[in-house]
C-alpha positions as CSV (number, residue, x, y, z in Angstrom):
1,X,145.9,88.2,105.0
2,X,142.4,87.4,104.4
3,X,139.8,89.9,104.3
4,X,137.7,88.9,107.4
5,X,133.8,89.0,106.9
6,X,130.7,88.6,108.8
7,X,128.3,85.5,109.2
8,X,125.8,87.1,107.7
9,X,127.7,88.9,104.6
10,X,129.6,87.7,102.0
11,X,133.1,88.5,100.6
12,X,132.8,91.4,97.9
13,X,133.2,89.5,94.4
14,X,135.6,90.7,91.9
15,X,135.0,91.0,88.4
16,X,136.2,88.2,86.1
17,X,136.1,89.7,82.8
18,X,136.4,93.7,83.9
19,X,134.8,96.4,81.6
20,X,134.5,93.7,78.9
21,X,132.4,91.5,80.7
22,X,130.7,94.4,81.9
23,X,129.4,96.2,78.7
24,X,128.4,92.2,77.1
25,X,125.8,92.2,79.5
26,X,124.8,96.0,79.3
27,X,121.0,95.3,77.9
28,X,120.5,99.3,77.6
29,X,119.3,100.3,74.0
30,X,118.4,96.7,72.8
31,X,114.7,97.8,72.2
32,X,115.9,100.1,69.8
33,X,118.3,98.5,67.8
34,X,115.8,95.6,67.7
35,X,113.4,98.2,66.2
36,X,116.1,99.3,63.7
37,X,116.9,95.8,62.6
38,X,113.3,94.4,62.2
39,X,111.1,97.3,61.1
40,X,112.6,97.3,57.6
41,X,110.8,93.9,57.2
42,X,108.0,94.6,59.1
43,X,107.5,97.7,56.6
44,X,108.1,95.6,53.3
45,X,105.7,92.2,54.7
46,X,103.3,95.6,55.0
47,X,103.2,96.7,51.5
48,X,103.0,93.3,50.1
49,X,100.1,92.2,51.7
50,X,98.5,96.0,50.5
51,X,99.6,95.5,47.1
52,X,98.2,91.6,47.2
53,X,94.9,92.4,48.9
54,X,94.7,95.2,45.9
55,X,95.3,93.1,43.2
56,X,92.6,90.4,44.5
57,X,90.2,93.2,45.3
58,X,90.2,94.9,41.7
59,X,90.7,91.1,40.2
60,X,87.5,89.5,41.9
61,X,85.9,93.1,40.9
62,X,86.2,92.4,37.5
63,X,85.1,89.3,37.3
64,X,81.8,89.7,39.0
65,X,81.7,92.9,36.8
66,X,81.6,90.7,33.4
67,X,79.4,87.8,35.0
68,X,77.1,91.2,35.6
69,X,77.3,92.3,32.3
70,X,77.1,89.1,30.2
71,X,74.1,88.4,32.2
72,X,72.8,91.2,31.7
73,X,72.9,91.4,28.0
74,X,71.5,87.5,27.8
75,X,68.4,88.4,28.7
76,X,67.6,91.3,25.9
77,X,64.9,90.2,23.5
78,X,65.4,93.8,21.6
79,X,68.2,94.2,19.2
80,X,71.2,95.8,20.3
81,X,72.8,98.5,19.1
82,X,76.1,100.4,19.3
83,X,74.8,103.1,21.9
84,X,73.7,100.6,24.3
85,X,76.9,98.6,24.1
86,X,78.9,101.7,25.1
87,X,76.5,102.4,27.5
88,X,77.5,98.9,28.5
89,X,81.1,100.0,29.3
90,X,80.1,102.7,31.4
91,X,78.1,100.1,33.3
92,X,81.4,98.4,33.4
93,X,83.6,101.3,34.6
94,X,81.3,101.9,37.3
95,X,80.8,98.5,39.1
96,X,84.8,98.5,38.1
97,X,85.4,101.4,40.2
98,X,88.2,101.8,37.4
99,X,90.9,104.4,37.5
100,X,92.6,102.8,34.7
101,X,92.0,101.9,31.1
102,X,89.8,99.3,30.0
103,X,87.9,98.1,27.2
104,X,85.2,95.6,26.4
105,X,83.9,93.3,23.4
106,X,80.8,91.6,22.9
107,X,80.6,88.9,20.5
108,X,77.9,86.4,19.3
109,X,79.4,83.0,18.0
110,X,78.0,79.8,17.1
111,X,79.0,76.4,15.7
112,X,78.8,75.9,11.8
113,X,77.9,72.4,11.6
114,X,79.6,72.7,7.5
115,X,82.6,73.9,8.3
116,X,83.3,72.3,11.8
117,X,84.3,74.9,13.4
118,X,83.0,78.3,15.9
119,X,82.3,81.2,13.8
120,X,81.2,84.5,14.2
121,X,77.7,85.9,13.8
122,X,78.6,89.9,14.7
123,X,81.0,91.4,17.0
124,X,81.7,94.8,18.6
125,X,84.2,96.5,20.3
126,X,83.2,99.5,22.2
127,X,85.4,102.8,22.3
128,X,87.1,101.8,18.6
129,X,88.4,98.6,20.0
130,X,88.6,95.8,17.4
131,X,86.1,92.9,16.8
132,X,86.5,89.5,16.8
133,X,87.9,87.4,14.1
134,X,86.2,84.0,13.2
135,X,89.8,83.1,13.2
136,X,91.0,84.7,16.3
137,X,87.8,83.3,17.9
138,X,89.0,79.8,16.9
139,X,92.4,80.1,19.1
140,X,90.4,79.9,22.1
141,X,88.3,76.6,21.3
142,X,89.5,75.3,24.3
143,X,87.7,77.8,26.1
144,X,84.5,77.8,24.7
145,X,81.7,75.5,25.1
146,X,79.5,73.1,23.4
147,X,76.8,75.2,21.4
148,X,73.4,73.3,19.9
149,X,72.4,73.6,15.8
150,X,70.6,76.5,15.3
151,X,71.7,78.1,18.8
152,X,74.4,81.0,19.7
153,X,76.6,82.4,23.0
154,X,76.9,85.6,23.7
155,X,81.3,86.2,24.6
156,X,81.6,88.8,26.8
157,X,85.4,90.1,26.6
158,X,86.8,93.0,29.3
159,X,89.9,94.1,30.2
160,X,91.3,96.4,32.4
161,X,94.9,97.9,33.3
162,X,96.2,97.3,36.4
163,X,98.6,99.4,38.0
164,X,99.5,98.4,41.8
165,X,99.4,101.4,44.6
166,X,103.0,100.7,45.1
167,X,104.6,100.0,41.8
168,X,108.0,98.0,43.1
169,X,107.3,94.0,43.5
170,X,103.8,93.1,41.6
171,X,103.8,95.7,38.5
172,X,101.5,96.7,35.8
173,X,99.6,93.8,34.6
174,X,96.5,93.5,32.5
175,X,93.1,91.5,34.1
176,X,91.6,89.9,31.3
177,X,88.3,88.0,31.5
178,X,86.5,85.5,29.3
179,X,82.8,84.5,29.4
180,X,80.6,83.0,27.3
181,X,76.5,82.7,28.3
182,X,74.3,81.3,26.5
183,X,70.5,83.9,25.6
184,X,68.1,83.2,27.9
185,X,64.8,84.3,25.7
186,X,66.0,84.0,22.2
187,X,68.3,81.3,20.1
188,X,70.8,84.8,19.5
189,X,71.0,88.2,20.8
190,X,70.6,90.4,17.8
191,X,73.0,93.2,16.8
192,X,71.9,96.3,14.5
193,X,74.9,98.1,13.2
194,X,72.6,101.3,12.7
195,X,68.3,102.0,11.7
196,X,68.0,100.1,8.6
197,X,70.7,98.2,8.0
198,X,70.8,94.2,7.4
199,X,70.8,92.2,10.7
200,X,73.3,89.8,11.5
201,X,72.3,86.2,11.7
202,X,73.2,82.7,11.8
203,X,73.1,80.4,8.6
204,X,70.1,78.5,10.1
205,X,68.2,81.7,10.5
206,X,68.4,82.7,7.6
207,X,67.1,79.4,6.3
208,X,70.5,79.0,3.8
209,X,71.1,75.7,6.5
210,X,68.7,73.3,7.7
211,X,70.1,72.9,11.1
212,X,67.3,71.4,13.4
213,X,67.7,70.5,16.7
């Protein structure tokens, strides 16, 4: 016989898939499996983006850092000496916010009309780094400019050692930067070596070329 049932109530439904069925559409606990599955991923997108914004951060660092310093060395009209140019890297460290190692070079090069090619008036490289070559200067014509007769550029080298907060994904790399300006107040920024010693200069200063202009 069939079970008899109010107007107003229906007839008890039965199950059509029993404890199966049942446990399928259990939603208890989903949060945290959800939370188990995803925050793995969530975690490493975090620590990319921090190692990322960190790399950026020190890169554009140290390239407003040798703009500053090249700059600021353009616009002596005194000679320069060893001292100041390790000063110079202090300077550097400091604008650098540097934890790491870095180094720094300073170079004035101009173009020998004779020889056709970028040469090297003097060069230094502070904390017993090691100067510039004319010939290692001439692997990087593509990167220098064109230089008037009887005018230099002042290269400003630096370097610094990156190491990441989080060493897994980007890794140690070096940041190398490369700029060349031209002296504001004088054809060439003067190196002396030491008091007394012979300064540095170009073939047309010293008269051995006529250059003009």
């Amino acid at each position: 016989m069939k079970a008899r049932t109010s107007d107003n109530q229906p007839a008890p439904q039965i199950p059509r898939h029993g404890a199966l069925g049942q446990w399928l559409r259990d939603t208890r606990g989903a949060l945290a499996i959800e939370a188990v599955l995803v925050l793995p991923a969530l975690l490493a997108a975090f620590m990319a983006l921090l190692i990322f914004y960190d790399a950026f951060r020190t890169q554009k660092v140290n390239v407003s850092a040798a703009y500053t310093l090249s700059d600021l060395i353009s616009r002596q009209v005194a000679p320069v000496t060893p001292n100041y140019l390790e000063g110079l890297h202090n300077v550097y460290d400091y604008i650098s916010r540097s934890n790491h190692a870095t180094s720094l070079r300073v170079s004035s090069v101009y173009w020998n009309v004779i020889d056709e090619e970028y040469q090297v008036v003097w060069s230094y490289a502070t904390r017993g780094g090691i100067p510039l070559s004319t010939a290692r200067l001439n692997e990087s014509v593509d990167r220098l400019p064109v230089i008037p007769r009887a005018d230099t550029a002042i290269l400003m080298e630096t370097e610094m050692h990156y190491v990441p907060p989080v060493t897994d994904g980007l890794g140690e790399r070096i940041f190398a930067h490369f700029v060349v300006t031209r002296p504001r107040f004088a054809p060439q920024i003067v190196f002396e070596p030491s008091t007394g010693t012979q300064i540095a200069l170009t073939p047309c200063q010293h008269g051995h070329v006529v250059c003009g202009w």
